[in-house]
C-alpha positions as a printed Julia matrix, in Angstrom:
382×3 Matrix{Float64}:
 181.77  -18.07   10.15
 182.25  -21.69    9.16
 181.03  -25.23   10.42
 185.14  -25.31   10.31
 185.47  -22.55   12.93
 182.71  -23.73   15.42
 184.77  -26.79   18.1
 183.52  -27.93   21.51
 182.63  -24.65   23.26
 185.07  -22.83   21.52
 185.74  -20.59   18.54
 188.76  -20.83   16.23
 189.15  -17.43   14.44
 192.89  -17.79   12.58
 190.34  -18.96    9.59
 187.72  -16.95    8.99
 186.94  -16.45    5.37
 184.97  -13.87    3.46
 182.2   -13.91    1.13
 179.69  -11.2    -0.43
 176.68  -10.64    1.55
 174.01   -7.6     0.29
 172.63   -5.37    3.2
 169.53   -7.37    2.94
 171.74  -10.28    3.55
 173.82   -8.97    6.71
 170.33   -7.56    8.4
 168.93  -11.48    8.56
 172.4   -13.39    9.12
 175.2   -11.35   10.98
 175.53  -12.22   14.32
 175.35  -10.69   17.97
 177.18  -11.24   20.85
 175.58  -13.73   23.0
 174.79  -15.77   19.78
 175.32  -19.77   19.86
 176.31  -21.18   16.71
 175.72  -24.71   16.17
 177.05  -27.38   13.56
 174.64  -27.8    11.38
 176.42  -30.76    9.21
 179.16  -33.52    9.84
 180.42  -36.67    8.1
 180.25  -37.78   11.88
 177.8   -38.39   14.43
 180.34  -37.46   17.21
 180.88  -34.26   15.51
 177.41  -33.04   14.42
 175.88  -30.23   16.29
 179.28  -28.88   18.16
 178.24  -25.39   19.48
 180.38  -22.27   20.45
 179.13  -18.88   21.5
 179.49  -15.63   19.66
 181.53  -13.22   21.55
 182.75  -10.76   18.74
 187.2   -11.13   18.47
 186.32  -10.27   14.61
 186.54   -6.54   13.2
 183.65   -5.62   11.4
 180.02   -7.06   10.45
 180.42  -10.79   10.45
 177.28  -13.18    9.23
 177.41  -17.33    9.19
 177.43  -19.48    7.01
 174.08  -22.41    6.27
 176.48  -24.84    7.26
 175.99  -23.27   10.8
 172.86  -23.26   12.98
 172.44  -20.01   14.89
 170.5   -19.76   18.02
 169.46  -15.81   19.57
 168.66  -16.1    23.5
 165.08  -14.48   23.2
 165.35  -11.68   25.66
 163.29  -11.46   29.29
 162.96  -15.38   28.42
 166.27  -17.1    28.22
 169.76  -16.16   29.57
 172.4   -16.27   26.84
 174.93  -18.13   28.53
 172.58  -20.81   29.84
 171.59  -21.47   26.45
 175.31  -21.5    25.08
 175.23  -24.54   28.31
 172.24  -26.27   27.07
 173.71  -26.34   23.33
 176.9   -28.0    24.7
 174.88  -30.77   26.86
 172.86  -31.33   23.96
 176.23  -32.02   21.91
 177.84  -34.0    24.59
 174.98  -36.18   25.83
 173.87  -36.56   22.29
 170.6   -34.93   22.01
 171.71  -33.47   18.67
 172.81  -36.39   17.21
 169.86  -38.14   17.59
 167.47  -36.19   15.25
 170.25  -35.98   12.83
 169.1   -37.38    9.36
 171.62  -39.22    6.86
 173.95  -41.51    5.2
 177.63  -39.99    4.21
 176.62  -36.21    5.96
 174.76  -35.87    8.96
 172.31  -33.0     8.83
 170.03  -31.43   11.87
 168.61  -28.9    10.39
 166.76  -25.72   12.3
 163.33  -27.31   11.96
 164.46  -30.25   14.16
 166.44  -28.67   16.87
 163.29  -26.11   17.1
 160.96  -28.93   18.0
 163.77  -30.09   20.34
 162.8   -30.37   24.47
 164.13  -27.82   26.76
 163.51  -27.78   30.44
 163.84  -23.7    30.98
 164.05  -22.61   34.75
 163.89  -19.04   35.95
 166.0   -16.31   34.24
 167.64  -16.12   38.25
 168.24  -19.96   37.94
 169.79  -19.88   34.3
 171.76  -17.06   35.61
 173.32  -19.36   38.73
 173.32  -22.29   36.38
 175.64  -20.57   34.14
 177.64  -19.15   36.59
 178.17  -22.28   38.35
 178.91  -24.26   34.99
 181.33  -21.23   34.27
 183.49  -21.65   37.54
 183.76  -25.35   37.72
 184.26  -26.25   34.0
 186.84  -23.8    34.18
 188.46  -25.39   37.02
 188.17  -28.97   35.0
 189.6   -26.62   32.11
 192.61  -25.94   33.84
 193.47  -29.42   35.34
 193.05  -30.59   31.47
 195.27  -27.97   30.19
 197.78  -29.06   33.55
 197.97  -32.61   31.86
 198.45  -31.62   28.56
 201.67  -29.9    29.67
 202.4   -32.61   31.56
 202.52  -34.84   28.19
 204.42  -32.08   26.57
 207.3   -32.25   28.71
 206.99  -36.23   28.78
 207.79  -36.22   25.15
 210.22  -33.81   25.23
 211.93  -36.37   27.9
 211.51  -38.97   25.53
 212.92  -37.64   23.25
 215.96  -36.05   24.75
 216.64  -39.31   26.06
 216.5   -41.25   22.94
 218.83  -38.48   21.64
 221.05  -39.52   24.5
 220.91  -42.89   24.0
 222.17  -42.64   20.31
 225.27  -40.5    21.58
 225.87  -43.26   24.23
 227.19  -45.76   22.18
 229.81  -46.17   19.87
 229.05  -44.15   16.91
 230.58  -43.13   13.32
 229.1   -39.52   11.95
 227.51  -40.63    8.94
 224.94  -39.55    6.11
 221.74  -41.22    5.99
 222.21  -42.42    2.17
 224.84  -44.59    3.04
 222.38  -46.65    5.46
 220.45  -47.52    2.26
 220.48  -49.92   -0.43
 218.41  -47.51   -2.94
 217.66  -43.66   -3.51
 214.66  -42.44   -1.41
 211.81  -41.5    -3.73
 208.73  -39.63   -3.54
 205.01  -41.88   -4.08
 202.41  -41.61   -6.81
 201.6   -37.94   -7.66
 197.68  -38.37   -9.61
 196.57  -41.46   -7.98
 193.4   -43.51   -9.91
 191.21  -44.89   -7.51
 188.99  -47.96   -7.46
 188.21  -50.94   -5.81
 190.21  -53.95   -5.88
 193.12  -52.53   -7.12
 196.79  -51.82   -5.44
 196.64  -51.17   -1.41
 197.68  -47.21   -1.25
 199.7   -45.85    1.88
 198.69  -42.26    2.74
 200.29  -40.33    5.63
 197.57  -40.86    8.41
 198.21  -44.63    8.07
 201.4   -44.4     9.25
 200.18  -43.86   12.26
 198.77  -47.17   12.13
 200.0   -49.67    9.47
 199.76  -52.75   11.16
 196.22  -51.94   11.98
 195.35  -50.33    8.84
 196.9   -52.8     6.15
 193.66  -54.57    5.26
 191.06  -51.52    4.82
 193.36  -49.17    3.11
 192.42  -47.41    0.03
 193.34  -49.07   -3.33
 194.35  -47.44   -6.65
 194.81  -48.61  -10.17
 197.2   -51.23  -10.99
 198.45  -49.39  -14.12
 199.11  -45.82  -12.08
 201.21  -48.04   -9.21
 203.39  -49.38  -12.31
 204.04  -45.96  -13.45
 205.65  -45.99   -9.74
 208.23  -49.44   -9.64
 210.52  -47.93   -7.2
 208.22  -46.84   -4.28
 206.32  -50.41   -4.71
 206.7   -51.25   -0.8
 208.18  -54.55    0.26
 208.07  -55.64    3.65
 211.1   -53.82    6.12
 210.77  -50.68    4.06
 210.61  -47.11    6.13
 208.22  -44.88    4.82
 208.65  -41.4     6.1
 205.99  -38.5     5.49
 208.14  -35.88    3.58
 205.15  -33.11    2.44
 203.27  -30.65    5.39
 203.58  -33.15    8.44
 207.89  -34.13    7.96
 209.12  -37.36    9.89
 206.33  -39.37   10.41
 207.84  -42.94   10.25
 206.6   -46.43   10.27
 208.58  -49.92    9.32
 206.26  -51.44    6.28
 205.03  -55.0     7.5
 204.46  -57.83    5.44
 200.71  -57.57    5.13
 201.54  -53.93    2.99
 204.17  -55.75    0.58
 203.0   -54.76   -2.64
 201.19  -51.15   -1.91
 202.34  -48.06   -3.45
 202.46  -44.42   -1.53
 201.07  -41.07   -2.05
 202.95  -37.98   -2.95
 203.62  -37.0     0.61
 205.57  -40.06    1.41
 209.25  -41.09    0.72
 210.77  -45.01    0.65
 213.23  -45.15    2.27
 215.45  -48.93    1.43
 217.57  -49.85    4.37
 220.65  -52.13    3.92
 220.44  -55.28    5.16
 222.53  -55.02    8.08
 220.43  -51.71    9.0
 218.11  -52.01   12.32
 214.67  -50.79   10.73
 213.16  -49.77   13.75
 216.17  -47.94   15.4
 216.27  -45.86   12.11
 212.36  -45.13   12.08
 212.95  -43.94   15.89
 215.72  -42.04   14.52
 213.43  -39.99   11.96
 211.38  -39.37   14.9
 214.24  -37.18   16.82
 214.83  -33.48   17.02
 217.86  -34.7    15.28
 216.09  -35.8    12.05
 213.33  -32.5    12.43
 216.38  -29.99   12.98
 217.56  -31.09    9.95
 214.08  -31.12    7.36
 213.67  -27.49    8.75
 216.78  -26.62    7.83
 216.09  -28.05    4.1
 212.52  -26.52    4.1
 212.64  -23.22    5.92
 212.12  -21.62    2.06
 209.51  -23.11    1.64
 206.27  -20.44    1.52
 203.68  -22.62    1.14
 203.21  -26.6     2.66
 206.97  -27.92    3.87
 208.34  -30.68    1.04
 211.41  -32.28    1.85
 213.67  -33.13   -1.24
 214.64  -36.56   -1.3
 218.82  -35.07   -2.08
 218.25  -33.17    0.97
 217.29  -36.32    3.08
 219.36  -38.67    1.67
 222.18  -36.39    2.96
 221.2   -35.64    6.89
 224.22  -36.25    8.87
 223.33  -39.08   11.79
 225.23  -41.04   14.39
 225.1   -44.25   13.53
 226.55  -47.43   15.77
 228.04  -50.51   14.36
 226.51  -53.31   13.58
 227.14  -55.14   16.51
 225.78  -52.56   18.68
 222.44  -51.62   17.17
 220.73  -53.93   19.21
 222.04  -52.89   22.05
 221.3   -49.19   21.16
 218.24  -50.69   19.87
 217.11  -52.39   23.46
 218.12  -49.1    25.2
 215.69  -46.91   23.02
 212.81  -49.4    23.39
 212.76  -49.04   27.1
 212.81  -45.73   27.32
 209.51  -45.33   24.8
 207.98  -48.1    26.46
 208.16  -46.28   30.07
 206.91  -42.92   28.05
 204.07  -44.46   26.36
 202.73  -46.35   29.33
 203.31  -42.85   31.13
 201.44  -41.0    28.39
 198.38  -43.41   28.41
 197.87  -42.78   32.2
 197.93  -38.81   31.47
 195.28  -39.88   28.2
 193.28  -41.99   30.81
 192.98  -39.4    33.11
 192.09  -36.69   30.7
 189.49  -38.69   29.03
 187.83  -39.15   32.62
 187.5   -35.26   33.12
 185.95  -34.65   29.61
 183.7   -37.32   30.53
 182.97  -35.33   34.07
 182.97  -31.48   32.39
 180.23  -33.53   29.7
 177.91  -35.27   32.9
 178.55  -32.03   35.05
 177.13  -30.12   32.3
 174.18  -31.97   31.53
 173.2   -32.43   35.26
 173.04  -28.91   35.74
 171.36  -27.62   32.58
 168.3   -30.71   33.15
 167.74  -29.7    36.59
 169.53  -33.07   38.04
 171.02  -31.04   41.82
 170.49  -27.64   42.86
 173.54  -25.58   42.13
 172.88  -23.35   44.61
 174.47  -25.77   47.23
 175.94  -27.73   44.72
 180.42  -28.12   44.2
 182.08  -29.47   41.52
 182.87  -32.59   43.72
 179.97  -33.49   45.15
 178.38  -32.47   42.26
 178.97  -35.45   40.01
 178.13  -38.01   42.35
 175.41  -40.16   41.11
 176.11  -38.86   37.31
 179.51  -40.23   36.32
 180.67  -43.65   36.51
């Protein structure tokens, strides 16, 4: 077990590597069930110290890693499962963070989060802590998992009705090259980096560009010039074409100039081409259909072939009505993304309530003996 396997109360085991440990080895760091395994390291404060319990799920003796903390309930003295509580309270409300030690990797280290304070009730009273916390997280569990389903299907709206707009109008079947004045191409493949050099677009700041176009990366004049054709001017799309396909964003002035990784194309629309009605294009089941099609070899990470793209068949209206088409589509992501904040809001709001539910318990703040959820957090959230 990993730091890279330990989340937020919860164990992901679709990763779990391997690595030679002697008998000597496996006697001092293999685990039991009932274990709590803590992040020991993070290049973030907000990350440092996550905690997960052991509950086997792997075949086999399986020891940690020293990038993980491990904590054993010690028996007749603590209950295992209020422990695995305390560790998460201690994550949430920051306790762990705060005797973390660092610059670039935070580090809390077994020595600190031994000397750290624990107010330890009775074995009975861990045991009703525990089971409390158990019942009404998992009731705050399922409401979360109710609005995440909730956004599913709100996207899947979207984008079934941006799909419908596009068919609403009058359209001409066309291919997607001849909406462009050059040949897509693929970014820089060995970037150079250093400071003060050319701005470098990388496929998380598409998510972004507006807001990312002064702190992004920079690489060496000399490697962009290697690259002339994927030099970005402003109105370009740039479309992430290697692992994560279709990502889109319309390059604003403030990036005329950069260059782009490996894992993004430039794509050159003519001049009587709508830029951001073909960026919400890429982002259809239309455009995704089609790069699975043209990856679904592919055995390792998805790349899309820039022949490939520059051939995906598209409805595309005339000139004259691309605004039009153009309005339509903006309204109906407009109503979906003010939707889809409220369903954020509200989820952020539990998490915040699961975290100060927690915490209350495991320090003793109500007596969960007559305590509810409800009534519970009075007094503890805002």
């Amino acid at each position: 077990m990993r730091a890279a396997n330990v989340k937020d109360g919860a164990l992901e085991l679709a990763d779990v590597k391997s690595m030679n440990f002697t008998p000597a080895e496996q006697q001092i760091f293999s685990l039991r069930v009932g274990d709590v395994l803590v992040t020991e390291g993070s290049g973030s404060l907000r990350s440092v110290g996550a905690s997960a319990v052991w509950r086997g799920g792997v075949d086999g003796v399986v020891c940690f890693q020293n990038t993980l903390l491990r904590m054993r309930p010690r028996a007749g003295i603590t209950d295992g499962r209020f422990l695995e509580w305390w560790a998460r309270s201690a994550f949430g409300s920051g306790l762990f963070a705060s005797v973390a030690t660092g610059a670039n990797i935070y580090h809390i280290s077994a020595e600190r989060v031994r000397a750290l304070p624990i107010e330890l009730p009775t074995l009975e009273e861990q045991r009703r802590i525990a089971d409390f916390l158990d019942a009404e997280t998992a009731h705050i569990d399922q409401l979360l998992a109710l609005r995440e389903r909730q956004h599913q299907l709100l996207m899947s709206h979207r984008d079934a009705q941006v799909r419908a707009h596009f068919r609403s109008v009058d359209t001409s079947p066309t291919r997607l090259k001849f909406l462009l004045a050059a040949r897509p191409r693929y970014g820089v493949l060995v970037p150079k980096f250093e400071d003060n050099g050319v701005k470098f677009i990388r496929v998380n700041d598409l998510l972004d560009l507006p807001g990312r176009a002064e702190s992004l990366i920079t690489i060496s004049p000399e490697v962009s010039t290697q690259y002339p054709t994927t030099v970005v001017r402003t109105g370009d799309v740039l479309v992430s074409v290697v692992g994560t396909l279709g990502r889109a964003a319309v390059a604003p002035g403030s990036v005329a100039g950069a260059n782009v990784n490996r894992a993004i194309a430039v794509l050159r629309p003519q001049p009587r081409v709508d830029r951001e009605l073909l960026t919400t294009w890429i982002n259809t089941a239309d455009f995704q259909e089609q790069a699975l099609l043209a990856t679904g070899n592919d055995s390792a990470q998805r790349t899309l072939g820039m022949e490939d793209m520059a051939n995906f068949y598209l409805n595309w209206p005339s000139e004259s009505d691309q605004r039009k088409l153009a309005l339509m589509v903006q309204r109906s992501i407009e109503w979906s993304r003010e939707l889809s904040d409220a369903l954020k809001r509200q989820s952020a709001v539990m998490k915040e309530r699961r975290q100060a539910l927690i915490t209350a318990a495991v320090t003793g703040q109500f007596d969960v003996t007559t305590a509810s959820g409800r009534n519970a957090t009075e007094g503890v959230c805002a």
